[in-house]
C-alpha positions as CSV (number, residue, x, y, z in Angstrom):
1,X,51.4,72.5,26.3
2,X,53.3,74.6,23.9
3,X,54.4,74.9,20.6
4,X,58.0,75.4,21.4
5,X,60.1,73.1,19.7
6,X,63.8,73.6,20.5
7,X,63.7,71.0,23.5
8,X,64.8,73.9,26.1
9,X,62.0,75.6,28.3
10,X,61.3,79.2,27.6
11,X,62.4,81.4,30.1
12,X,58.8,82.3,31.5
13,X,59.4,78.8,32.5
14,X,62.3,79.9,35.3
15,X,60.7,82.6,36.9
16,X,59.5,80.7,39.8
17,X,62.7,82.3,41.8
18,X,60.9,86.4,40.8
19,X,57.3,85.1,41.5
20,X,55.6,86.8,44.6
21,X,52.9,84.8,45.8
22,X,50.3,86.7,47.4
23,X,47.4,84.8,47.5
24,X,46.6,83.6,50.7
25,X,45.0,80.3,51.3
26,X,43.4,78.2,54.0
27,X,44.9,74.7,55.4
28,X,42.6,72.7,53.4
29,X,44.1,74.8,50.4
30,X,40.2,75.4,49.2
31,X,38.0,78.4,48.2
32,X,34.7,78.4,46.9
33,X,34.2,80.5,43.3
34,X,31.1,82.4,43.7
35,X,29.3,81.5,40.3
36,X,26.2,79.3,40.0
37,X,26.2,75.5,39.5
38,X,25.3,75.0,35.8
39,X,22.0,75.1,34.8
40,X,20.5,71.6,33.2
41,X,21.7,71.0,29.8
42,X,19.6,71.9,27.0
43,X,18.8,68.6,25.0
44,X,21.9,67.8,22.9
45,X,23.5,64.6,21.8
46,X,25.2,62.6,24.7
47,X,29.1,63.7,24.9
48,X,31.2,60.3,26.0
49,X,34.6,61.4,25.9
50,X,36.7,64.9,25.4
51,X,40.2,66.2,24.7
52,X,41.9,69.6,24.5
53,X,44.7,70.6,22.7
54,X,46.4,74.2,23.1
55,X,43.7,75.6,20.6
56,X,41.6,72.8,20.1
57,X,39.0,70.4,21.2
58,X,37.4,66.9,20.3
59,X,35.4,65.0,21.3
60,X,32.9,61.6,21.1
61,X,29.6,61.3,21.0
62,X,27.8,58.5,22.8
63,X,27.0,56.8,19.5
64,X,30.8,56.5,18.8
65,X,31.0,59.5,16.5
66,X,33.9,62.2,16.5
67,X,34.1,65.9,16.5
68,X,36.6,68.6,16.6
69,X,37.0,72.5,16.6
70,X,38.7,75.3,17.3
71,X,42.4,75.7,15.7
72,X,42.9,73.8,12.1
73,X,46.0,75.5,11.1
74,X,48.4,71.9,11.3
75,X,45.4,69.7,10.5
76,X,44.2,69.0,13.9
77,X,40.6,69.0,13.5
78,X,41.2,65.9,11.2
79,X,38.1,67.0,8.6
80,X,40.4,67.0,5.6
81,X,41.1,70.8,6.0
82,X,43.2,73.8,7.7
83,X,40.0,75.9,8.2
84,X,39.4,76.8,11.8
85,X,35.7,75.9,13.4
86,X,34.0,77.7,16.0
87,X,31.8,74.8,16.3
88,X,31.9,71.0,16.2
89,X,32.8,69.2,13.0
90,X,32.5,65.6,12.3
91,X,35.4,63.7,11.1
92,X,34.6,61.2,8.6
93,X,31.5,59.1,8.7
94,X,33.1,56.3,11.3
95,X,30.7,55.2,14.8
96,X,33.6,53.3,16.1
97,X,35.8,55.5,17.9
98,X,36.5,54.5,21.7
99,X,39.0,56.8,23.2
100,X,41.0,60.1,22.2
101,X,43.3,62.3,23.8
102,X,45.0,65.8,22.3
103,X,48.3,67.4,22.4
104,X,49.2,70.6,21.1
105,X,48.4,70.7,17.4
106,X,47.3,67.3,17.0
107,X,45.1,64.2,18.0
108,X,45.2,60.5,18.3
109,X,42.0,57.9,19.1
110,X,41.2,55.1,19.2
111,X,38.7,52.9,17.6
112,X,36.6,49.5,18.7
113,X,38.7,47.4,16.9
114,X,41.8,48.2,18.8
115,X,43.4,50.1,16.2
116,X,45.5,53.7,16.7
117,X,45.0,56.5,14.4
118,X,46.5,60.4,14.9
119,X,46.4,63.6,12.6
120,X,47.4,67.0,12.6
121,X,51.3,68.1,13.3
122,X,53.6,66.2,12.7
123,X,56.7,67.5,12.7
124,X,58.6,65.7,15.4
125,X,56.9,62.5,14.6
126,X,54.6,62.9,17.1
127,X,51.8,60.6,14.5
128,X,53.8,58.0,14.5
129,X,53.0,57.0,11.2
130,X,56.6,56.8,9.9
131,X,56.9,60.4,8.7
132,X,57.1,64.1,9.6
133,X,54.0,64.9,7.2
134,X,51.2,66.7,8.8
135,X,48.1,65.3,8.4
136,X,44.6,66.2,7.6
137,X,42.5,63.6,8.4
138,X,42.8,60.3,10.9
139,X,46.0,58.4,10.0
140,X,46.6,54.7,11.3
141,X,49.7,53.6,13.1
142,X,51.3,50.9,12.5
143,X,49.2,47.4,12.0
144,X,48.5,46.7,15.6
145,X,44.9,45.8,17.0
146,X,45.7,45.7,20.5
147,X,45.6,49.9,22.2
148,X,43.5,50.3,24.8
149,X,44.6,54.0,26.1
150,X,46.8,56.8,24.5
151,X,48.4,60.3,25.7
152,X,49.6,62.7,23.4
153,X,51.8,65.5,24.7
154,X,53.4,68.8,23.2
155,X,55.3,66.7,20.7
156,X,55.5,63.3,22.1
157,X,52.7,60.6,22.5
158,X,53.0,57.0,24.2
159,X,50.2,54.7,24.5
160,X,49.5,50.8,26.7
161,X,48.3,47.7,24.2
162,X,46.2,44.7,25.9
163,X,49.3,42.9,27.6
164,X,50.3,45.6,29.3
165,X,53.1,46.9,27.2
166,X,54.1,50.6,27.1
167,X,54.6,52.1,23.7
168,X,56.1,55.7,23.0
169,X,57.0,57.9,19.8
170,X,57.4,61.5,18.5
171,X,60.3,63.9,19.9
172,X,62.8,63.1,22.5
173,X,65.0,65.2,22.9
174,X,64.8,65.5,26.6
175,X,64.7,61.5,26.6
176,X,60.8,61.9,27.2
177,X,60.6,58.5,25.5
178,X,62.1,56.7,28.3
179,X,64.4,55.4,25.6
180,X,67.3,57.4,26.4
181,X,68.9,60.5,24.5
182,X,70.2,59.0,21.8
183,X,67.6,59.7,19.1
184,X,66.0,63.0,18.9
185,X,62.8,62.1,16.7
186,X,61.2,58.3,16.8
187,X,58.9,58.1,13.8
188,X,56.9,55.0,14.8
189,X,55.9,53.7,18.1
190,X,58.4,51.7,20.3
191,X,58.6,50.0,23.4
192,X,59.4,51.2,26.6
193,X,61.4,48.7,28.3
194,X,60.4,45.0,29.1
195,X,57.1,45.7,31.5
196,X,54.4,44.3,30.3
197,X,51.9,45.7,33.9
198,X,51.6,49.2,32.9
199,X,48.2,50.3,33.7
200,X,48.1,54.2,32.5
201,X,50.4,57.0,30.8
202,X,50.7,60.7,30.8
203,X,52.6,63.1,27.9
204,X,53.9,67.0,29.5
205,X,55.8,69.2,27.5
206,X,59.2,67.1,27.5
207,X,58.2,64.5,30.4
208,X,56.3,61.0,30.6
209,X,54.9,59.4,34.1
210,X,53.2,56.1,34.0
211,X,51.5,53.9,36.7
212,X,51.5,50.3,36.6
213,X,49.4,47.9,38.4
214,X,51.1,47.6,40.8
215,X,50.6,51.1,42.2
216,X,53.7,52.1,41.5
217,X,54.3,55.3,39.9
218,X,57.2,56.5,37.4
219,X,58.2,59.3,35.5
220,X,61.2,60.5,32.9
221,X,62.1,63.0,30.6
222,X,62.9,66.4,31.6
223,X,62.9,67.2,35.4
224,X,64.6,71.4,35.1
225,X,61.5,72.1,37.1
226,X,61.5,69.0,39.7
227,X,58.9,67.6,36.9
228,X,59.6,63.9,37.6
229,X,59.4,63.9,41.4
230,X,62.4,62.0,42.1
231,X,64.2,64.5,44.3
232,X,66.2,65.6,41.3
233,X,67.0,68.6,38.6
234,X,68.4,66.2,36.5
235,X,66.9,64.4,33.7
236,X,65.9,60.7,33.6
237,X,66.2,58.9,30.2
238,X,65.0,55.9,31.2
239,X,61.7,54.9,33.9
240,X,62.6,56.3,37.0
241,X,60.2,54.8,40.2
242,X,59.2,57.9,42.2
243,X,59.5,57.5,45.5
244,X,58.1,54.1,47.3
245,X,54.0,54.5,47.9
246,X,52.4,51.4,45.6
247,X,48.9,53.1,45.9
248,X,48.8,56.1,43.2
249,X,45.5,55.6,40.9
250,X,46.1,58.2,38.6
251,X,48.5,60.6,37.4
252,X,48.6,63.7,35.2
253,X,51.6,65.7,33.5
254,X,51.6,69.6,32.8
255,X,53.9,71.5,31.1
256,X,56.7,71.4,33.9
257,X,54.4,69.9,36.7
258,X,52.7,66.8,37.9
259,X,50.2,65.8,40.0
260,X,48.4,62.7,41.2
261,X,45.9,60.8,43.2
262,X,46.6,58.3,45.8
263,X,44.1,55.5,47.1
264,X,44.0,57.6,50.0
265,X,41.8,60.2,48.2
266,X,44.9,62.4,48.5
267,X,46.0,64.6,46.2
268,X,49.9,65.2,45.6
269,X,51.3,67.4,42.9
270,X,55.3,68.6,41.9
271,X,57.3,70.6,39.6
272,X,57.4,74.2,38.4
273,X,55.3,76.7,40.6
274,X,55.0,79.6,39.3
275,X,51.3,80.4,38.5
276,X,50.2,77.6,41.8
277,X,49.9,75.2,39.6
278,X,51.0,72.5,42.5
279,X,48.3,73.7,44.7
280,X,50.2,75.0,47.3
281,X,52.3,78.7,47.6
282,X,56.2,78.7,47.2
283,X,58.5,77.2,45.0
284,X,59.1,74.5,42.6
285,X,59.2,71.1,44.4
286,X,61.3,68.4,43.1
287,X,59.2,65.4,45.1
288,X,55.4,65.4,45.9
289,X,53.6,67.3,48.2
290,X,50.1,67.3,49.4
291,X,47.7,69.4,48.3
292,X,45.7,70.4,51.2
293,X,44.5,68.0,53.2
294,X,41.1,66.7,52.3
295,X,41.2,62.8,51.1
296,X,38.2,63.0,48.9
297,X,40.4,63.6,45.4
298,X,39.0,61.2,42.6
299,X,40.6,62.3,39.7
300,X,43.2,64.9,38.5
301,X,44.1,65.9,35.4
302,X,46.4,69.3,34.4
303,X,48.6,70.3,31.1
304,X,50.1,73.5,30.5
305,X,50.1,76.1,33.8
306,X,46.2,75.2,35.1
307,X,44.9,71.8,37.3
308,X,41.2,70.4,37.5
309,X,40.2,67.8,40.0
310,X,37.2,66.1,41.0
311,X,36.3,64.8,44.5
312,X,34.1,62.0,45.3
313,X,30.6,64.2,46.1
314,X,30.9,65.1,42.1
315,X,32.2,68.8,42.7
316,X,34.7,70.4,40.4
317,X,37.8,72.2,41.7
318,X,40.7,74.2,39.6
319,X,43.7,76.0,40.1
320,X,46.9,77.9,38.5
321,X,47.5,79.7,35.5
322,X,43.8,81.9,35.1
323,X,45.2,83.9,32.4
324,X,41.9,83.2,30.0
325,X,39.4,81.8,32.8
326,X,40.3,78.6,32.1
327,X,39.7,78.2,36.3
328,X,36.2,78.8,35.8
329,X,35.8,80.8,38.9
330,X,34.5,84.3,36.9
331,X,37.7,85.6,37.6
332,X,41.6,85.8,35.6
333,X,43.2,85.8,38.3
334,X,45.4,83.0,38.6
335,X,45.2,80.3,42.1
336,X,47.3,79.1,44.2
337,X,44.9,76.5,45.6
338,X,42.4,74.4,44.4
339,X,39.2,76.9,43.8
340,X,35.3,75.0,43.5
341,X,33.6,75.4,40.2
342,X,29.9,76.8,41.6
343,X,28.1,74.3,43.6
344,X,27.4,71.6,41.2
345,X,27.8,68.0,42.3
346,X,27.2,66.4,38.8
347,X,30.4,67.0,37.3
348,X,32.3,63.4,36.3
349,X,36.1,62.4,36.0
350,X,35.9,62.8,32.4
351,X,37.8,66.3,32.7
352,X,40.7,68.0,30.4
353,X,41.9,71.5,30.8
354,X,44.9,73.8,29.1
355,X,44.3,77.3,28.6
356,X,40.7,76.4,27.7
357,X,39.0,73.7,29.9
358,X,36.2,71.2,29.0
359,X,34.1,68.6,31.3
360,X,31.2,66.4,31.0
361,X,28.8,66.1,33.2
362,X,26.8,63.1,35.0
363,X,24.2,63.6,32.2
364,X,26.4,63.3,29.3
365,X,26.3,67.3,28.5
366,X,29.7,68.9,27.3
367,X,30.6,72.3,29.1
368,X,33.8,73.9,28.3
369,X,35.4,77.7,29.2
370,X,38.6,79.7,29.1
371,X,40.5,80.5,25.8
372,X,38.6,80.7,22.9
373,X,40.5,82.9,20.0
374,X,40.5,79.9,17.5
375,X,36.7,79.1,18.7
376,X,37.8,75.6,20.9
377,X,35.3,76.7,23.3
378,X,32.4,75.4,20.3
379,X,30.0,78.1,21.1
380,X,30.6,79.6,17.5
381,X,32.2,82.5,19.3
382,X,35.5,83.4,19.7
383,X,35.0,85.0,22.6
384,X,36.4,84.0,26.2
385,X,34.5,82.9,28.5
386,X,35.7,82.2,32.6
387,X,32.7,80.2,33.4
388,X,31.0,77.1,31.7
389,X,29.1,77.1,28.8
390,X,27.4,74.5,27.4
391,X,29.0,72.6,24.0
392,X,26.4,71.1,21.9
393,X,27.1,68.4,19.1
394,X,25.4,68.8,15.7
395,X,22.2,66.0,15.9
């Protein structure tokens, strides 16, 4: 994600066509990181859920409590202030969040009762509260009892209610809405079209892609970079079915890439190329290609320039942009194939990664790594780190 607002990707965006890969990689597109598997977490409260923003993180306890930290500058932390927090601060007093997910410089969750509340920026709408006001603290939108997931991008968000509709708000100036091009900034959430089996939703930069239960999979917004898969530089303003295959499980947008799963355990990714983001050497790709060939993938999920996956033994693999050791792998040097986390088998699904990266593991611990100079790495450091560290909530 960025925080670049104009609606046209920044140059170091179009580099792909100067980028010398020289990394050279194996068939199966893998290479073991040689760092240890992490030790057993220290006794800490149980982590549930987590979210990343560019300079931020959140996250829920097992007892349905929230926390942020790291940047605070637009509100994001959501604790009433602008004061940045090297460790985890609770916002408000509620035991009733279920979900949340982070863009940029803001956040949205979700709570038992089915409602939707978002704070921080705000300036493209991307709250959906009605206004352009950043906010400080948890803000609800709109009325509606009925969310059950939500993905908030660089300054878009969409979100799926109960019956299946698909709900999206914020900026749209590359028709990332899936609402056409017509309106730059949506201030309150609207529906996407008449589909009422949409089963999951991701937010990039200036693109959406959405699975429905079908196991179809669809995509639309900005494709300058081959973003959306459909075999096109052109941008789709309305849902655009990418390719045929009715068996994708999950999928996950980046800045100016995708990737996603397949029933298979295969793991396909498309779209800009320049730091190996896609998994594979050469250029952008404007459909997907496999990554590799192992059919073990269980869950993918990538923003900015860096991927995570996890495979079905529980091991941790990462890739791309390694500008801040947000790969893990000890290193800053950047991947052009998926690269294992240690040897540890007890990492879950539950993974989120920008330029700082954050997963929880089978026991409920919080580990996070990568960027850290507005402390969203929790240690009460602002100091880098390029291999996991442990993230403890306040008891």
């Amino acid at each position: 994600m960025s925080d670049y607002q104009d609606g046209r990707l920044p140059a170091r965006w179009r580099r792909w066509a100067r980028t010398i890969i020289a990394a050279a990689v194996t068939s199966t597109g893998i290479a073991v990181a040689a760092i240890g598997a992490p030790a057993g977490a220290a006794a800490a409260p149980a982590v549930s859920s987590v979210a990343a923003g560019y300079s931020h993180t959140c996250a829920l306890g097992a007892d349905g409590s929230l926390w942020c930290w790291g940047n605070n500058y637009n509100g994001q932390l959501g604790d009433g202030t602008t004061t940045n927090r090297t460790t985890p601060v609770r916002v408000g007093a509620a035991t009733t969040w279920a979900s949340i997910d982070a863009g940029t410089s803001y956040a949205c969750a979700i709570q038992t009762d089915g409602t939707l509340w978002c704070w921080g920026n705000n300036r493209r709408g991307q709250l959906g509260d009605g206004t352009t006001t950043n906010r400080t603290a948890p803000v609800r939108v709109g009325d509606a009892t009925t969310w059950v997931s939500v993905s908030a991008g660089d300054s878009h968000a969409c979100a799926i209610r109960t019956d299946g509709t698909l709900w999206c708000w914020g900026f749209n100036r590359n028709a990332q809405l899936g609402i056409g091009s017509d309106v730059q900034n949506v201030l309150s959430p609207v529906q996407i079209g008449t589909a009422t089996n949409w089963a999951s939703v991701t937010t990039g930069f200036a693109h959406t892609c959405a699975v429905r239960t079908d196991g179809t999979l669809w995509c639309w917004g900005d494709s300058s970079n081959g973003q959306l898969g459909v075999g096109s530089l052109t941008f789709k303003p309305t849902p655009t079915q990418v390719g045929t295959a009715t068996t994708w499980t999950g999928v996950t947008a980046g800045y100016a890439f995708t990737c996603a799963v397949r029933a298979d355990g295969t793991l396909w990714c498309w779209g800009e190329n320049g730091y190996g983001q896609l998994g594979v050497t050469g250029i952008y790709q404007t459909t997907p290609i496999q990554v590799g060939t192992a059919t073990t993938w269980a869950r993918v999920n990538a923003s900015d320039d860096t991927a995570c996956a996890l495979r079905t033994d529980g091991s941790l693999w990462c890739w791309g942009n390694n500008m801040a050791g947000q790969v893990g792998d000890g290193t800053t040097t950047h991947r052009y194939a998926p690269t294992r986390m240690g040897t540890a088998t007890t990492w879950t699904d539950r993974i989120v990664v920008t330029y700082h990266t954050c997963v929880i593991g089978t026991d409920s611990s919080l580990w996070c790594w990568g960027n850290n100079l507005a402390g969203q790495l929790g240690d009460g450091t602002t100091t880098d780190r390029s291999t996991p560290a442990q993230v403890a909530l306040p008891v």
